[in-house]
N, C-alpha and C positions, 0 to 999 in steps of 0.2 A: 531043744531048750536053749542052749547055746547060741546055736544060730538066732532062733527068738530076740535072746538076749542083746546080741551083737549088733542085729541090728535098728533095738530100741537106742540104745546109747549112738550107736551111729545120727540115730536121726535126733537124740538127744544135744548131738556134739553142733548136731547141725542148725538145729534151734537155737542152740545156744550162740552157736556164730552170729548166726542173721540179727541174734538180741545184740549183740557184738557190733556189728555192722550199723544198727539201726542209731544205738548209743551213741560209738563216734559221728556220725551223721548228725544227729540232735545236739551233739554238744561242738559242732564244727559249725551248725544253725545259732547257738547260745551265743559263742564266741563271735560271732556276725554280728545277730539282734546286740551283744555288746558296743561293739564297734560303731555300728550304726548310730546306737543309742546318743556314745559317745559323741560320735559326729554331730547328731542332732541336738545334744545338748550346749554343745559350741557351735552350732549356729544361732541356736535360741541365746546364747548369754550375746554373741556380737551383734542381732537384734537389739538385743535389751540395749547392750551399752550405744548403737546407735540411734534407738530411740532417747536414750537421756544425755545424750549432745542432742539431738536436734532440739529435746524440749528444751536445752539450757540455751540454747544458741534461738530458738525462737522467742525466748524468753526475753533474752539480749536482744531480738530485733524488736519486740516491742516496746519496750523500755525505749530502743532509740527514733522509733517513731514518734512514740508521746513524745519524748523530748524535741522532735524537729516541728510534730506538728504545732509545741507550744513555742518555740521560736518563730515559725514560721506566722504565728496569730499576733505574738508581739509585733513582728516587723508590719506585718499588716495594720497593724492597729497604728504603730509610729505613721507609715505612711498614708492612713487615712487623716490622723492628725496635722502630719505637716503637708497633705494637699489641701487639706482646709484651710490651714494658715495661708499655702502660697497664694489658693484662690481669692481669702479676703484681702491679702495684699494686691494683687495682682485687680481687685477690686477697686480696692482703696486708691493704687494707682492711677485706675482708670479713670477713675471720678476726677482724682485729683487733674489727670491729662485734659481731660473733658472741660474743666474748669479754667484751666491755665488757655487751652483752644480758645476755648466760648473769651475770657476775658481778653485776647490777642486781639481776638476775631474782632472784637468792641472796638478795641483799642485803635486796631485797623479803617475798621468804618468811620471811627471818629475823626482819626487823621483824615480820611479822604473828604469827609464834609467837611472839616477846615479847610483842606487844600480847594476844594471844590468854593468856598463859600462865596468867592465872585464873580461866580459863574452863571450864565446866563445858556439855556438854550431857545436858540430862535426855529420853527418850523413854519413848513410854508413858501418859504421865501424862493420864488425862481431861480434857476440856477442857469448862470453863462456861462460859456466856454473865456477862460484867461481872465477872468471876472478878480477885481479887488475885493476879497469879503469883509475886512474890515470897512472900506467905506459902503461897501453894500448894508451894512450891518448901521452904521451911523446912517445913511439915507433911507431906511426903514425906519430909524427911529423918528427922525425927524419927518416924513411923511404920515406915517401909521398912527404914533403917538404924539405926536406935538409938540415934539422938545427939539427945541432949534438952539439951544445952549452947549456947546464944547463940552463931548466924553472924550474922556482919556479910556483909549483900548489896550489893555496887553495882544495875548495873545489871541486870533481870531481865527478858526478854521469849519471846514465842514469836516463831516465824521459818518462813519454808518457806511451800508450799503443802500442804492437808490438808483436812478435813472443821472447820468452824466448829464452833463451841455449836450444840448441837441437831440435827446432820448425821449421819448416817455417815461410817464412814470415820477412816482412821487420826487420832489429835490428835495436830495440831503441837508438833514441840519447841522443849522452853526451854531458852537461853541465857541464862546466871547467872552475873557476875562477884562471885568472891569477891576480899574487900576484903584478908586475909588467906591468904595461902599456905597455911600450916597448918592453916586448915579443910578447905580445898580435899584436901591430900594426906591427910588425915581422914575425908574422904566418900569418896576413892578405896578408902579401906582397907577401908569397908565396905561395900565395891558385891559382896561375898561372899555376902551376903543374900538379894542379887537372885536366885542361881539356882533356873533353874525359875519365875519370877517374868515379867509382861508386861513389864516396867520395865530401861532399859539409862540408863547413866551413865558420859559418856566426855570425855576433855578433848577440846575444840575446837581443830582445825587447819585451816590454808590449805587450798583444794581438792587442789592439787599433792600435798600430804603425806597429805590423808585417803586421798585414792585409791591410791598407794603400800603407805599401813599396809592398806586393804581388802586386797589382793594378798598381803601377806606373813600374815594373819590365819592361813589353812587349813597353813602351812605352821609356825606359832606352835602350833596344837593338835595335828599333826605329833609336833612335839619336847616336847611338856609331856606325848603319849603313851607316848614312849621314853624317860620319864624324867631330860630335860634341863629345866634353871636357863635360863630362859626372861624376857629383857626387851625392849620395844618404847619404844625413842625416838627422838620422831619418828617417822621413815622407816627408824630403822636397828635392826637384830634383833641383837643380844644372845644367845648361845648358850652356855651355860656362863661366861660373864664375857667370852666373846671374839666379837668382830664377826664375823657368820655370811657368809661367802663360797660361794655355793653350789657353784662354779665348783671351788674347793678342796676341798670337803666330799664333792663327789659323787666327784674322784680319791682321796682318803682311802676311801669307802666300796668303789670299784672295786680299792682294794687290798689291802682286808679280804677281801673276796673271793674276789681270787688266791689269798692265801695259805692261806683256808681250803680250796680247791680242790686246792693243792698238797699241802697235810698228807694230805687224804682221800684222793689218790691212791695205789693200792699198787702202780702199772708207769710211772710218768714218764718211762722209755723211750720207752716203746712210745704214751705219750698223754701230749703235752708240753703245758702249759697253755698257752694264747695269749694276749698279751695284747689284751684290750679295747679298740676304736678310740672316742677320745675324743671324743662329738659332743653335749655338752651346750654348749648355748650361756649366759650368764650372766644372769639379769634382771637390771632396774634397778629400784633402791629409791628 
């Protein structure tokens, strides 16, 4: 019985250890799972607290975005402003520069046909080697044109590129200032002579202006074939006493010929004239 007894409690004592045993284990796991806890709940708060800096400080970065991106649409805005202004200035300049040119340019050309205006160019005219061109120029006048009466010559020379003394090839023209106007519009008179004749006699002009008078020439023998009063000065044509507008001239002619169309018709019912669409453009003289 004893023994029985002895060693239930034995194995009692020894149960009870192991409960013993198991306790401090579980409560040395407690004190862990604390700790841990602990740990983990201070890293979840320095989370937290670094999630609300980053949202204040993101917060702060977008605030200073808008505010650059509305600086940045001001200053854009100024500078679209003042490139408009610089380009209408810079416009206004131009015209203005354009204008001041083009008036020089006038001003220019005008001088040179004053300087130019007693000037004569003679072409044609043979060319010798050691040759006097002033009296060459005076014994042209007086064979060619028929004027045996004393010009006074400035200056006299040839010009251009051409065939020398003793070459082939066309002879250079001469440039002859008359000292007197009234010789000059004299030899004009009698450049009638020349036709049919190698020999041409023409006042001298600016490049600008000859080239001009060249272009209105074929349109000059034009109207001196239709029996129009025909004059060239300078640059500008002369038609019957009135400045020739071709722009005008050619609506005038398109309305001559409506009207002759009209009269010719015998059923203007039945076949109505139309007018003409107007597609001439104007030259410049």
């Amino acid at each position: 019985m004893n023994v029985s007894r002895t060693i239930r409690c034995e194995k009692s004592e020894s149960e009870i250890s192991q409960i013993k045993t198991q306790h401090g284990n579980l409560d040395k796991q407690v004190k862990n799972l604390h700790v841990n806890n602990k740990e983990v709940n201070n890293n979840l708060q320095s989370i937290s607290d670094f999630m609300d800096d980053f949202k204040v400080k993101h917060d702060n970065n977008v605030k200073d975005v808008k505010q650059i991106r509305s600086s940045v649409s001001r200053v854009a805005n100024d500078l679209d402003d003042r490139t408009t202004e610089l380009r209408s200035e810079i416009k206004s300049a131009l015209s203005g520069a354009r204008e001041e040119h083009e008036e020089l340019r006038n001003k220019v050309i005008d001088l040179q046909c004053r300087s130019m205006k007693n000037n004569l160019v003679f072409t044609g005219i043979q060319e010798t080697e050691h040759e006097n061109t002033e009296q060459v120029v005076k014994d042209f006048i007086r064979k060619e044109l028929h004027i045996s009466d004393w010009i006074e010559l400035g200056n006299v020379h040839r010009f251009g590129s051409g065939a020398r003394a003793g070459k082939r090839g066309r002879p250079r023209p001469i440039v002859a200032r008359f000292i007197f106007y009234k010789d000059l519009a004299r030899v004009l008179s009698n450049t009638y002579r020349l036709k049919g004749k190698p020999f041409g006699v023409n006042q001298q002009f600016p490049d600008e202006i000859e080239q001009a008078r060249k272009s209105l020439y074929p349109l000059m023998k034009k109207k001196r074939a239709e029996g129009c009063q025909v004059k060239l000065v300078r640059d500008i044509l002369y038609v019957d006493g009135e400045i020739y507008n071709e722009e005008r001239n050619v609506e005038d002619d398109i309305a001559t010929n409506t009207q002759t169309h009209t009269k010719m018709s015998h059923t203007p019912d039945k076949n109505p004239v139309q007018k003409r669409k107007r597609t001439t453009t104007p030259k410049h003289y």
